[in-house]
Residue, then its C-alpha position, 0 to 999 in steps of 0.5 A: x793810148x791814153x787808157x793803156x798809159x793810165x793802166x801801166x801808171x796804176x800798175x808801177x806803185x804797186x810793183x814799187x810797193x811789192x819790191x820795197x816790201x821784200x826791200x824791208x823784209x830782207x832788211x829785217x831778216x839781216x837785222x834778226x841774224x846779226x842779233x842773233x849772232x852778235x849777242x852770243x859773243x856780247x855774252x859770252x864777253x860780259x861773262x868773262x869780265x865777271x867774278x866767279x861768283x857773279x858768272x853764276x848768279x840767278x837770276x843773271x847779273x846782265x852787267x857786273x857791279x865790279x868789272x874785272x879783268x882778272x881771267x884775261x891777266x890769268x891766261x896771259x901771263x905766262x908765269x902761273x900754270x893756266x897761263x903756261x897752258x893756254x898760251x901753248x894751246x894758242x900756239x899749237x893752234x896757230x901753228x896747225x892752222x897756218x900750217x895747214x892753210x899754206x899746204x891747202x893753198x899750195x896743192x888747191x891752186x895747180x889743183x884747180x887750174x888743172x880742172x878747169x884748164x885741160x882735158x884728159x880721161x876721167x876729168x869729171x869723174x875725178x873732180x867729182x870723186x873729190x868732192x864724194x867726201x863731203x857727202x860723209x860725216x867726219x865721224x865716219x872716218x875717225x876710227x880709220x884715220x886713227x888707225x892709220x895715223x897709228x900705224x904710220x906714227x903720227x898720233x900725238x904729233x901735229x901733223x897727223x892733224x895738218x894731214x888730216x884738215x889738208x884731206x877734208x878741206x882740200x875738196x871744198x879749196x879745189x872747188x872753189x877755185x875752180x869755180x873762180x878759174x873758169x872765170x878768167x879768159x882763157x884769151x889773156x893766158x893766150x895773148x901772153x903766149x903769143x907775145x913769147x911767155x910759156x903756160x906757166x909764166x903765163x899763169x905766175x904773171x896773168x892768173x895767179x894776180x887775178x885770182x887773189x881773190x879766191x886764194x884768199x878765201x881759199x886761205x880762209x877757209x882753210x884756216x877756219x876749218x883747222x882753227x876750229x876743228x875738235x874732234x880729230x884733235x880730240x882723238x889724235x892728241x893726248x899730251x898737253x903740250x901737244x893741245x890745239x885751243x878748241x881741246x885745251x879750253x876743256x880743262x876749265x872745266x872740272x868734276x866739281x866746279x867750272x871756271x866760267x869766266x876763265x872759260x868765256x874768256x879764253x873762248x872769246x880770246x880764241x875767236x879773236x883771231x878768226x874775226x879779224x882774219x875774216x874783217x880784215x880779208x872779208x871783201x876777197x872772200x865776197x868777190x870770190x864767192x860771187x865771182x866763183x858762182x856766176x859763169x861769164 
């Protein structure tokens, strides 16, 4: 007895060793990625608040000896052109992008609910058909969809876009909730019937609050995709005053010289909003992940 005590007692600093071993390697891991994620967006800042000048000095001027808020006046004040341009950029972006996470949320949840709550012919083959489309490129579907959004005559209007990010990012929403859906007892739905409510009040009063969760990060993702996207917006928009941000921002470039400041400025200010979005609800979108993976 005494021997086999003395050989587990050997064994357990060695596990211990080898568990806070991976402990430490995933901890310096998680400390490389946050560096190599955060220090893009601290140059990108320091490169807004330079002079011109400085912003393409070589070697790089890591910090400016005269720091300048002069880009953010620049694209803030509505009274010159540039300013004019990139506040209607933020505003089209914005409104798309809302727009577009309001419909997702609106046609995802019933969408989900269904897929995970009823049967009928053809279930599985549906749910995976929908999901076929993420196996694609989106460049694949560029030239069909402008044909399309050119016969029904919505380029140059931001609904070409909305339905278009609606189409794409619809797959990965219903897919995400459903994972979530299938994780809420089907007996709480079934006690509030009992006590007199119908499917749907059982579903308004019982799953839509325990699904909050994943309709947030349903949101998210949405807004993330519509807010980000440049390559439909590219190709559907071609009047200024219908630019969303990632193709307005282009215009500081130019044939013979680059505004870098101005440019690193206005792509800091456009991932502002998305960062705070993703702070603010990041604790929504871990549950929903998590909870929408592991089946109960």
């Amino acid at each position: 007895m005494s021997t086999l005590a003395e050989t587990a007692s050997r064994g357990r600093p060695h596990r211990r060793m080898r568990v806070d071993g991976w402990r430490w390697a995933g901890r310096i891991f998680l400390l490389f990625m946050l560096i190599y994620t955060a220090v893009p967006m601290i140059w990108m800042l320091i490169t807004s608040i330079k002079s011109g000048f400085a912003a393409t000095q070589f070697p790089p001027q890591w910090w400016p000896n005269e720091p300048t808020l002069a880009s953010y006046k620049k694209l803030l004040d509505p009274q010159n052109s540039v300013g004019q341009d990139f506040l209607r950029f933020f505003w089209n972006s914005l409104f798309v992008s809302t727009v577009t996470t309001i419909l997702s949320v609106i046609v995802a949840v019933p969408a989900a609910y269904a897929f995970s709550r009823f049967t009928f012919p053809g279930r599985n083959f549906l749910f995976f058909a929908v999901l076929l489309r993420n196996m694609f490129p989106a460049v694949i579907f560029l030239v069909p969809l402008f044909v399309l959004m050119r016969a029904i005559g919505l380029v140059n209007t931001h609904g070409s876009l909305i339905l278009t990010y609606l189409t794409f990012g619809l797959p990965l929403a219903i897919w995400l909730l459903k994972g979530f859906y299938d994780n809420i007892p089907v007996q709480l739905e079934q006690a509030a019937r009992i006590d007199g409510a119908t499917r749907f009040q059982a579903f308004i009063m019982i799953v839509m609050p325990l699904s909050t969760p994943g309709i947030i990060a349903t949101a998210i993702y949405s807004f993330i995709g519509a807010w980000n996207e440049y390559i439909y917006a590219y190709t559907f928009l071609s009047k200024n005053e219908q630019l969303t941000l990632p193709v307005g921002i282009q215009r500081f470039f130019s044939e013979n010289t680059t505004d870098f400041p101005g440019l690193m400025a206005a792509s800091f200010m456009m991932s502002v909003p998305v960062v705070v979005l993703f702070l603010v609800l990041q604790r929504y979108f871990v549950r929903a992940l998590t909870e929408g993976a592991v089946k109960h």
